[in-house]
DRENLO-182056 format. One record per atom (N, C-alpha, C, O): residue in three letters; atom name; x negated, y negated, z; residue number from 1. Coordinates in steps of 0.02 Angstrom, whole numbers, plus 32768, in hexadecimal, padded with zeros to 4 digits. Example, Ala and Ser with C-alpha at 12.3 -4.5 7.8 and 13.67 -1.06 7.14 Angstrom:
BEGIN
aa at X Y Z i
ALA N 7D6C 811C 8186 1
ALA CA 7D99 80E1 8186 1
ALA C 7D6C 80A5 8186 1
ALA O 7D38 80A6 81A7 1
SER N 7D7E 8070 8162 2
SER CA 7D54 8035 8165 2
SER C 7D7B 7FFE 818A 2
SER O 7D62 7FC7 8192 2
# end
This chain:
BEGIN
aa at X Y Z i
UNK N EF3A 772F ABCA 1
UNK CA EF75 7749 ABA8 1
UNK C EF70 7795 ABA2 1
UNK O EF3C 77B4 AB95 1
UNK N EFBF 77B7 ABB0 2
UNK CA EF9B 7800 ABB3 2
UNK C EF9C 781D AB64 2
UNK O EFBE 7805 AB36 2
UNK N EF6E 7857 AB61 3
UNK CA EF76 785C AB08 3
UNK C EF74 78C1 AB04 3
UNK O EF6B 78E5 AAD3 3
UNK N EF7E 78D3 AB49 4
UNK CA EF8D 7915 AB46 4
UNK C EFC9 7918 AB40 4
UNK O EFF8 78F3 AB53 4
UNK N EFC4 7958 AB1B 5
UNK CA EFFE 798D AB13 5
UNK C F017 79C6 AB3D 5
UNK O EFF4 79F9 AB39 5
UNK N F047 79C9 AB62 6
UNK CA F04F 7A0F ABA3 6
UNK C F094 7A42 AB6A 6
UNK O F0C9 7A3B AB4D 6
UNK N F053 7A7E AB7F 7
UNK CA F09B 7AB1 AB5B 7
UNK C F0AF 7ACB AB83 7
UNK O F087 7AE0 ABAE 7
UNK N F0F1 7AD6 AB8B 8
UNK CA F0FB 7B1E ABBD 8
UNK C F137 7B4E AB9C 8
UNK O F16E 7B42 AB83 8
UNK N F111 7B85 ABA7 9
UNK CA F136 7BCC AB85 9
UNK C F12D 7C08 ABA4 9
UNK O F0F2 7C19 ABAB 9
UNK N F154 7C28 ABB8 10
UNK CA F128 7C69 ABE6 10
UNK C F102 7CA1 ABAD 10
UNK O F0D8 7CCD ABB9 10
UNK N F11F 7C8E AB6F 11
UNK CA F0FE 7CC1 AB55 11
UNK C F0AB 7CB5 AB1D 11
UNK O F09A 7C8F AAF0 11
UNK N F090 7CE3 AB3B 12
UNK CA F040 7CB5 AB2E 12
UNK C F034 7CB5 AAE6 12
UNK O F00F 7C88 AAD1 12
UNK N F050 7CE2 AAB9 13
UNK CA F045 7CE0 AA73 13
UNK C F05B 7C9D AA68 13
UNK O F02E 7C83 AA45 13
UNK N F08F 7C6B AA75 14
UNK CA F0B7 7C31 AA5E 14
UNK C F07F 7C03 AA77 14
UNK O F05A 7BE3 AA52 14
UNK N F07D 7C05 AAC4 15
UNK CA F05A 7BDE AAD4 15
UNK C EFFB 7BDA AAB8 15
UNK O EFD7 7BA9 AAC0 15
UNK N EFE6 7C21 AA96 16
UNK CA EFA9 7C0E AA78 16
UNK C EF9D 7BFA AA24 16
UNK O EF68 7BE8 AA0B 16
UNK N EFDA 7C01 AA03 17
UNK CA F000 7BF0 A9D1 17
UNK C EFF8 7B9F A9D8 17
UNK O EFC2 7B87 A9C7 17
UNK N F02F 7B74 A9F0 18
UNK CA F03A 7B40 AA0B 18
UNK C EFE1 7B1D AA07 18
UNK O EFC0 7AFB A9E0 18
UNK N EFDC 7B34 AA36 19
UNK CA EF92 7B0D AA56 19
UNK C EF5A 7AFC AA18 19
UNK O EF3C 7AC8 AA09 19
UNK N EF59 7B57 A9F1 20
UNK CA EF31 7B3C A9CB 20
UNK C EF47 7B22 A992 20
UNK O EF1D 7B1B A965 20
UNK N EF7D 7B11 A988 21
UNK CA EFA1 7AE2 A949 21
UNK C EF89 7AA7 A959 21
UNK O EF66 7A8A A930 21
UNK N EF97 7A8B A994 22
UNK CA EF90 7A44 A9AE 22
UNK C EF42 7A3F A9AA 22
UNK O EF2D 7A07 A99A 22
UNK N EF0D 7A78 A9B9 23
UNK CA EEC4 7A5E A9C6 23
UNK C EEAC 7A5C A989 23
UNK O EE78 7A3B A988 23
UNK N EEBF 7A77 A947 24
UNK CA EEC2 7A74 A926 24
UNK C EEC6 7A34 A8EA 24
UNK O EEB4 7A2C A8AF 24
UNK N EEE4 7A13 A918 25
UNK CA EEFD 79CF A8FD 25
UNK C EEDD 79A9 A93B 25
UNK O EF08 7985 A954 25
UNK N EEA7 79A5 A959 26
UNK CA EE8D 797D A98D 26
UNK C EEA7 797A A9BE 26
UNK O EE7F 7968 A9E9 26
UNK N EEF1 7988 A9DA 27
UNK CA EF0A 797F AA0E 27
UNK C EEEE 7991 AA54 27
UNK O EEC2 79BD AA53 27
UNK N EEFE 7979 AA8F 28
UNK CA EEDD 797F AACC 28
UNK C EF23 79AE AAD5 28
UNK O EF5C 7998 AACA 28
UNK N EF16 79EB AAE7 29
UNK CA EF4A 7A1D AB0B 29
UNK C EF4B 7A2B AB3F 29
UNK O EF17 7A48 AB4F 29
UNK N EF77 7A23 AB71 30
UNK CA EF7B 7A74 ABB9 30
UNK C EFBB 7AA5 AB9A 30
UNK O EFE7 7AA1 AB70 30
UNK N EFA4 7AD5 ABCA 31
UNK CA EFEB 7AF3 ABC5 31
UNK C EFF4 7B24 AC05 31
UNK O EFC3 7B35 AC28 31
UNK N F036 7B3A AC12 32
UNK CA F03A 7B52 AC27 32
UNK C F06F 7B83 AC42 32
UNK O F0A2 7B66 AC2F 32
UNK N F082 7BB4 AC5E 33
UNK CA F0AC 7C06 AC52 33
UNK C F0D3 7C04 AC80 33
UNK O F0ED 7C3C AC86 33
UNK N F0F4 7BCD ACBB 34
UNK CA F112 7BC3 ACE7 34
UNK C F121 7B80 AD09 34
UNK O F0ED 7B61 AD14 34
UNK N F15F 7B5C AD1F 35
UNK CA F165 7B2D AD36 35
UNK C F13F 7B1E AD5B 35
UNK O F114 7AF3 AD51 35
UNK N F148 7B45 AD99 36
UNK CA F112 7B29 ADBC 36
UNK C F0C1 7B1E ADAB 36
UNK O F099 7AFE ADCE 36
UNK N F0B4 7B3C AD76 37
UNK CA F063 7B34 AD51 37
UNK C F06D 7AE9 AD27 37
UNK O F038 7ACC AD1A 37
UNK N F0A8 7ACA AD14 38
UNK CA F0B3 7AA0 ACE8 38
UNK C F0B3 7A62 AD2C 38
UNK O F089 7A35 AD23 38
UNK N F0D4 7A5D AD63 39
UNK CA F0DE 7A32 AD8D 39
UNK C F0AE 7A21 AD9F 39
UNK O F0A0 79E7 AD8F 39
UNK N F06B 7A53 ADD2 40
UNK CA F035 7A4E ADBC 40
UNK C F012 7A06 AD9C 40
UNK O F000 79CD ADAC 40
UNK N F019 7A37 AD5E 41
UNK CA EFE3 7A07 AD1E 41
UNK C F00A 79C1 AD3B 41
UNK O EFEF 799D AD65 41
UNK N F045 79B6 AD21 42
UNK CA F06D 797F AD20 42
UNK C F05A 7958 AD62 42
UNK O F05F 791B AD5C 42
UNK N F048 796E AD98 43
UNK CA F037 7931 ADCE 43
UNK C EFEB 7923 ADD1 43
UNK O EFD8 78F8 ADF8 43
UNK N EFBE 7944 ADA9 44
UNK CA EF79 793B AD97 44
UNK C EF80 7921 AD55 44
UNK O EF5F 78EC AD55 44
UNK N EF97 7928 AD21 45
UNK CA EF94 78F6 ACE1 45
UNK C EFCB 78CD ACCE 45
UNK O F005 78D9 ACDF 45
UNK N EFB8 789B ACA8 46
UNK CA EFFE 7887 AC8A 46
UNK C EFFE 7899 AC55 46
UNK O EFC8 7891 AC38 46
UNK N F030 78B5 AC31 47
UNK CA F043 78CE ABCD 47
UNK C F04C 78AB ABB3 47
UNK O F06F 7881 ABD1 47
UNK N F03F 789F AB81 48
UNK CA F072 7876 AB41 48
UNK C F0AB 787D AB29 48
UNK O F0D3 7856 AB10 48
UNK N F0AD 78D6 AB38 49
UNK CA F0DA 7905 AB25 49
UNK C F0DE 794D AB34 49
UNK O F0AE 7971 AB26 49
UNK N F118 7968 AB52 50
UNK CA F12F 79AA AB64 50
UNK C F146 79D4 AB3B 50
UNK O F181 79C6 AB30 50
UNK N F131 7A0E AB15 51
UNK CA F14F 7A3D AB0C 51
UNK C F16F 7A67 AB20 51
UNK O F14A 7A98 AB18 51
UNK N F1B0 7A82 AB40 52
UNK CA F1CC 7AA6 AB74 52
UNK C F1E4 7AEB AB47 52
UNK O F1EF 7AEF AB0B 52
UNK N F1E8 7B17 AB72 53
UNK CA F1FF 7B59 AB49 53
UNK C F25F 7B51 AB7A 53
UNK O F256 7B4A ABB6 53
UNK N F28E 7B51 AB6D 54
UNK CA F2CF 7B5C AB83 54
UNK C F2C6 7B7C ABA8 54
UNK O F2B5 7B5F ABDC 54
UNK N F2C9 7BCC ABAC 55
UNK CA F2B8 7C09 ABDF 55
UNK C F275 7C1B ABEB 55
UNK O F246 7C31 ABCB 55
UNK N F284 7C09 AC28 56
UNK CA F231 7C04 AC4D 56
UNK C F23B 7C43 ACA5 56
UNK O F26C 7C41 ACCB 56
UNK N F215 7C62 ACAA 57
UNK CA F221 7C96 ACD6 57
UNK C F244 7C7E AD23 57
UNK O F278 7C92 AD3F 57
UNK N F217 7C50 AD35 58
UNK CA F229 7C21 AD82 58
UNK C F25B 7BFB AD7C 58
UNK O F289 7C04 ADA4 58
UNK N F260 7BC5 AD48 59
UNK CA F2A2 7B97 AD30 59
UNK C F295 7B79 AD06 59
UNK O F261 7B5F ACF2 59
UNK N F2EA 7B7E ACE7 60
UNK CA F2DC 7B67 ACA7 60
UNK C F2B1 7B27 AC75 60
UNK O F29A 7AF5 AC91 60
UNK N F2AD 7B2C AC51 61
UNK CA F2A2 7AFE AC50 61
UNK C F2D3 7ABE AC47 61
UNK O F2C3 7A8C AC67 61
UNK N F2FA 7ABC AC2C 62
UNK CA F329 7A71 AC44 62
UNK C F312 7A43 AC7F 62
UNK O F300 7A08 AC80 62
UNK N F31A 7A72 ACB2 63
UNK CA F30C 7A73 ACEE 63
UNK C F2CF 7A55 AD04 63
UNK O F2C5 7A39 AD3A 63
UNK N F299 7A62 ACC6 64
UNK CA F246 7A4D ACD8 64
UNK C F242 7A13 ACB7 64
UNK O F20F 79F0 ACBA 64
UNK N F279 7A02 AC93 65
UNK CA F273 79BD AC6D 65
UNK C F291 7983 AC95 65
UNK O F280 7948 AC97 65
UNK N F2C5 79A7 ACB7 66
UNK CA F2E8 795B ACE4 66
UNK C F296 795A AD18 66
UNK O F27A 7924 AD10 66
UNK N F27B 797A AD37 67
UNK CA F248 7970 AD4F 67
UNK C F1FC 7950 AD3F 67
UNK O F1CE 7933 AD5D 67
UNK N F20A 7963 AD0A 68
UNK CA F1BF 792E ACD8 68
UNK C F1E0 78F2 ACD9 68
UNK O F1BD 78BF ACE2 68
UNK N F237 78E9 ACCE 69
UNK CA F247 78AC ACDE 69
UNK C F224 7872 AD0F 69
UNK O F20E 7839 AD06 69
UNK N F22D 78A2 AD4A 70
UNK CA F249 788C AD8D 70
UNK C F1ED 7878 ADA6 70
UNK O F1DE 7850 ADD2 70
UNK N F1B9 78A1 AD7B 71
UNK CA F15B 78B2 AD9B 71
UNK C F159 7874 AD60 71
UNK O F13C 7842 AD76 71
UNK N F16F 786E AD20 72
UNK CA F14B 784C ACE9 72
UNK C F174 7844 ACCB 72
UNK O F182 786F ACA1 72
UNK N F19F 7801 ACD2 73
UNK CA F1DC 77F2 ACB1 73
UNK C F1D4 77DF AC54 73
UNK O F202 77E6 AC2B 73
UNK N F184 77C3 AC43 74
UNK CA F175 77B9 ABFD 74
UNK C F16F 77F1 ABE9 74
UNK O F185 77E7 ABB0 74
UNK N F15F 7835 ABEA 75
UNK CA F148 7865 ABD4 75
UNK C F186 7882 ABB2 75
UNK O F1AF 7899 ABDA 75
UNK N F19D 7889 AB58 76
UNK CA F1B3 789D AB4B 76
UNK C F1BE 78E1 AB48 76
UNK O F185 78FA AB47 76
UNK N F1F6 791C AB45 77
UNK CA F1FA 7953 AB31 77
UNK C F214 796F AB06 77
UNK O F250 7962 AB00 77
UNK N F201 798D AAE7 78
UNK CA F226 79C4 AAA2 78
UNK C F22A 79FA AADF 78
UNK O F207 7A07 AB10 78
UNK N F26C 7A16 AAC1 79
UNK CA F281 7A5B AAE4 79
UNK C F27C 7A8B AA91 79
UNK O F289 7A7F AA56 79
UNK N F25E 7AC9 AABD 80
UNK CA F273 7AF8 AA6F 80
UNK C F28D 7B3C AA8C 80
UNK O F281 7B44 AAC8 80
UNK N F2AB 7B68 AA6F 81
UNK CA F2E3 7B9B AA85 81
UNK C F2E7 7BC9 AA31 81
UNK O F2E4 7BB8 A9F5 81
UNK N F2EE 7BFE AA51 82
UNK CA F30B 7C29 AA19 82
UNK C F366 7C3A AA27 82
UNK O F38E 7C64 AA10 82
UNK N F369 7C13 AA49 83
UNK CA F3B6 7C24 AA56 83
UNK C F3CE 7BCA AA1D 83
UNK O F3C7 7B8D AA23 83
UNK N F3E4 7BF1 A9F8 84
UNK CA F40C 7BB4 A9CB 84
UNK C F445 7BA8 A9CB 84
UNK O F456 7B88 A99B 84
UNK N F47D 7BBC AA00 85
UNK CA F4B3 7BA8 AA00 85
UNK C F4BB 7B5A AA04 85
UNK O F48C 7B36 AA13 85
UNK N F500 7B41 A9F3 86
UNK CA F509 7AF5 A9FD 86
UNK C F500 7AE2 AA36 86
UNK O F4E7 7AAD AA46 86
UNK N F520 7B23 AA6C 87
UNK CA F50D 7AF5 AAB7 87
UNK C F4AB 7AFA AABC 87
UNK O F48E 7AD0 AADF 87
UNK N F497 7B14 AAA9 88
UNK CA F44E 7B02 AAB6 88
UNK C F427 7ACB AAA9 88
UNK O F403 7AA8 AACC 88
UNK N F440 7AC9 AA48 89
UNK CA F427 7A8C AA35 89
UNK C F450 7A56 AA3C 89
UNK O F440 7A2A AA15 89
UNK N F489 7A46 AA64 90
UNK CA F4AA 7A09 AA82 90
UNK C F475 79F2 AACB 90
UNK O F47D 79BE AAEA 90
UNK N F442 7A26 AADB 91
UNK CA F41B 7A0D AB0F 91
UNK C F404 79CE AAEA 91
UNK O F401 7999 AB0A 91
UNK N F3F3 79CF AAAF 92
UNK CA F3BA 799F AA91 92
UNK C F3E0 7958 AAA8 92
UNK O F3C9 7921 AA9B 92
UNK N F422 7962 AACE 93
UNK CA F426 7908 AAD4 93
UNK C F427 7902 AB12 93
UNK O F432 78CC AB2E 93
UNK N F417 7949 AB3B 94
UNK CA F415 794B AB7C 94
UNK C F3DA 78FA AB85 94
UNK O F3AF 78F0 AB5A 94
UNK N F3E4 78C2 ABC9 95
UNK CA F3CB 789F ABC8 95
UNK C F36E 78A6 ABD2 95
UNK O F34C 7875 ABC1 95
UNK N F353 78D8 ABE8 96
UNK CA F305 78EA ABF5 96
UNK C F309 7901 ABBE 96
UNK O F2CE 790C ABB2 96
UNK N F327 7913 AB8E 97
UNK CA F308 7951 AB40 97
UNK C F2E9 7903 AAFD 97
UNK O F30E 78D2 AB02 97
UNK N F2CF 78FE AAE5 98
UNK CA F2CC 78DE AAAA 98
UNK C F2D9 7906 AA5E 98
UNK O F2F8 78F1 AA2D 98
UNK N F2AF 794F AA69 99
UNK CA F2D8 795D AA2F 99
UNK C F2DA 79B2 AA3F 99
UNK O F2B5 79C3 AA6D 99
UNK N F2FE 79E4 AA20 100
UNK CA F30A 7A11 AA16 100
UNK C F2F0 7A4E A9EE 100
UNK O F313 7A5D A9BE 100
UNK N F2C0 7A6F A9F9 101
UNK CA F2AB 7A9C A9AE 101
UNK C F2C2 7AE3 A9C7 101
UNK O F2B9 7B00 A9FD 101
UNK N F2E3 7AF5 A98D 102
UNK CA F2FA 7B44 A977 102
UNK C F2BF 7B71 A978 102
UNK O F2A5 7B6F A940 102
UNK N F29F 7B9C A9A2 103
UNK CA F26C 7BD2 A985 103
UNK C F28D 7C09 A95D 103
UNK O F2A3 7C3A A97B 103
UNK N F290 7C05 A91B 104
UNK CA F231 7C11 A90C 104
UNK C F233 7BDA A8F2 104
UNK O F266 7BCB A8D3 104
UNK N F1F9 7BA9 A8F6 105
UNK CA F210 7B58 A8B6 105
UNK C F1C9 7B52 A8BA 105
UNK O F1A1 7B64 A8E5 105
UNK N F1C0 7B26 A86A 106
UNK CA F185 7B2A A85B 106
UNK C F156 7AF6 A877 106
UNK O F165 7AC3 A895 106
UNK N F121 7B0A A86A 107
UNK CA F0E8 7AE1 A89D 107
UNK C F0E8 7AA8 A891 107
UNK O F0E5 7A76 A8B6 107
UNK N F0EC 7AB1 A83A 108
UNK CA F0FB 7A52 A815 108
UNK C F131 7A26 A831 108
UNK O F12C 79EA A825 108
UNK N F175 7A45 A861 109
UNK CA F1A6 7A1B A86E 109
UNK C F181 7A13 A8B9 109
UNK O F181 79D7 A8C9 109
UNK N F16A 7A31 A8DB 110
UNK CA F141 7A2A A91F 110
UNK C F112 7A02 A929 110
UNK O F113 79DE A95B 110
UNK N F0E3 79FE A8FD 111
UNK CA F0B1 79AF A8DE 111
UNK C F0D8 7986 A8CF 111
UNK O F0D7 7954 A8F2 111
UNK N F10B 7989 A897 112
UNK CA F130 793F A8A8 112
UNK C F14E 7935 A8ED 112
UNK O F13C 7903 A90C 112
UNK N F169 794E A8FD 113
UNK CA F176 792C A943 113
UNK C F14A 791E A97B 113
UNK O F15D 78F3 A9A3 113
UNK N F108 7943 A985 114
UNK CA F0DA 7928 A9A6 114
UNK C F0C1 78F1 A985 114
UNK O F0B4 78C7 A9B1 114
UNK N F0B2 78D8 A948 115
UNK CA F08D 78A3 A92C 115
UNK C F0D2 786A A950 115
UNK O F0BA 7835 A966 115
UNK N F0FC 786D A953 116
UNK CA F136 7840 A942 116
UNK C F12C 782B A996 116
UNK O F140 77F4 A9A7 116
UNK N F10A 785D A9CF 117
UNK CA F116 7844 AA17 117
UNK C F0BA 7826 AA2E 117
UNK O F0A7 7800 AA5B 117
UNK N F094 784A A9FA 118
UNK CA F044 7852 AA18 118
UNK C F015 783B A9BF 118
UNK O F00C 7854 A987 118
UNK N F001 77EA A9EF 119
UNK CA EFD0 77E7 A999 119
UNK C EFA3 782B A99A 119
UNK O EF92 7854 A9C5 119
UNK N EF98 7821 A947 120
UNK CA EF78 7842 A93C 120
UNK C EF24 7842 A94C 120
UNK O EF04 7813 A934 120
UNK N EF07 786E A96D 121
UNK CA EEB8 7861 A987 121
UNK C EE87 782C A949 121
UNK O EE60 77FF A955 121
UNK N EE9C 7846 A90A 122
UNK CA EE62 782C A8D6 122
UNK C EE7C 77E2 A8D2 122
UNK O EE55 77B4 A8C7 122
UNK N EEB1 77DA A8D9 123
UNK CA EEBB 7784 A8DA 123
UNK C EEA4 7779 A928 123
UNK O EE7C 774A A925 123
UNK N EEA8 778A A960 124
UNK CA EE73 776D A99E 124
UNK C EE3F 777C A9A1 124
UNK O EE1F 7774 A9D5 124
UNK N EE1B 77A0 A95B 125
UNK CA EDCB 7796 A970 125
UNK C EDC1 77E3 A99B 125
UNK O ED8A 77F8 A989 125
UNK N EDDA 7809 A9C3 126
UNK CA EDE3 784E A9E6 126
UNK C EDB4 787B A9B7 126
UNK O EDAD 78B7 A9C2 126
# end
C-alpha cells in the first residue's frame, strides 16, 4: 500500500516548509519543483497522496492532476493556489482535485487533510 506523500511546488521555501511539516509528523515525503520531476516520481512510486501547487512553471498544475489520474488513478490530490478567486476554488470539484487549499492556510488545516487521505505512521507502527 503506498504511504508516501508527493509535493510539488516550484517554489522551494513551500516545498521545504511542506516536507518538513509532514516529516515531522512521520510522514514518508518526495517532492518536487516541476511536472516533469513529479511524473518522474509518479511512474517509480505510488502516493497515497499529491500535493499540487496550481501554477507550476512547465504546466499547470490541474493539468498534472488529470495525469496522476491517468499514472495512479487511487492517488488522491489537494490542489493549493494563492489565487482565491471562485473560478479557482470551483477547481476543487474539478473531477482529479479532491480538495482545494487557499495559500497562505494553516498547517493544522493541511494535517487534517492529509490524516483524512494517509493513516497516520504511529497508528501503523512507522
Amino acid at each position: 500500500m503506498a504511504d508516501q506523500i508527493l509535493i510539488v511546488d516550484d517554489e522551494p521555501g513551500i516545498r521545504h516548509l511542506l516536507q518538513q511539516t509532514l516529516a515531522d509528523e512521520r510522514y514518508k515525503v518526495q517532492t518536487a519543483g516541476t511536472v516533469f520531476e513529479a511524473i518522474e516520481k509518479l511512474h517509480e512510486t505510488s502516493f497515497a497522496l499529491a500535493i499540487v501547487d496550481l501554477l507550476l512553471p512547465d504546466v499547470d498544475g490541474l493539468q498534472l492532476a488529470e495525469a496522476i489520474r491517468i499514472i495512479d488513478p487511487g492517488t488522491p490530490v489537494v490542489l493549493i493556489s494563492a489565487y482565491g478567486t471562485p473560478a479557482f476554488e470551483g477547481m476543487a470539484s474539478h473531477p482529479a482535485i479532491r480538495h482545494y487549499l487557499h495559500k497562505p492556510f494553516s498547517l493544522d488545516r493541511l494535517l487534517e487533510l492529509v490524516r483524512r487521505y494517509v493513516p497516520s505512521p504511529e497508528l501503523n507502527g512507522n
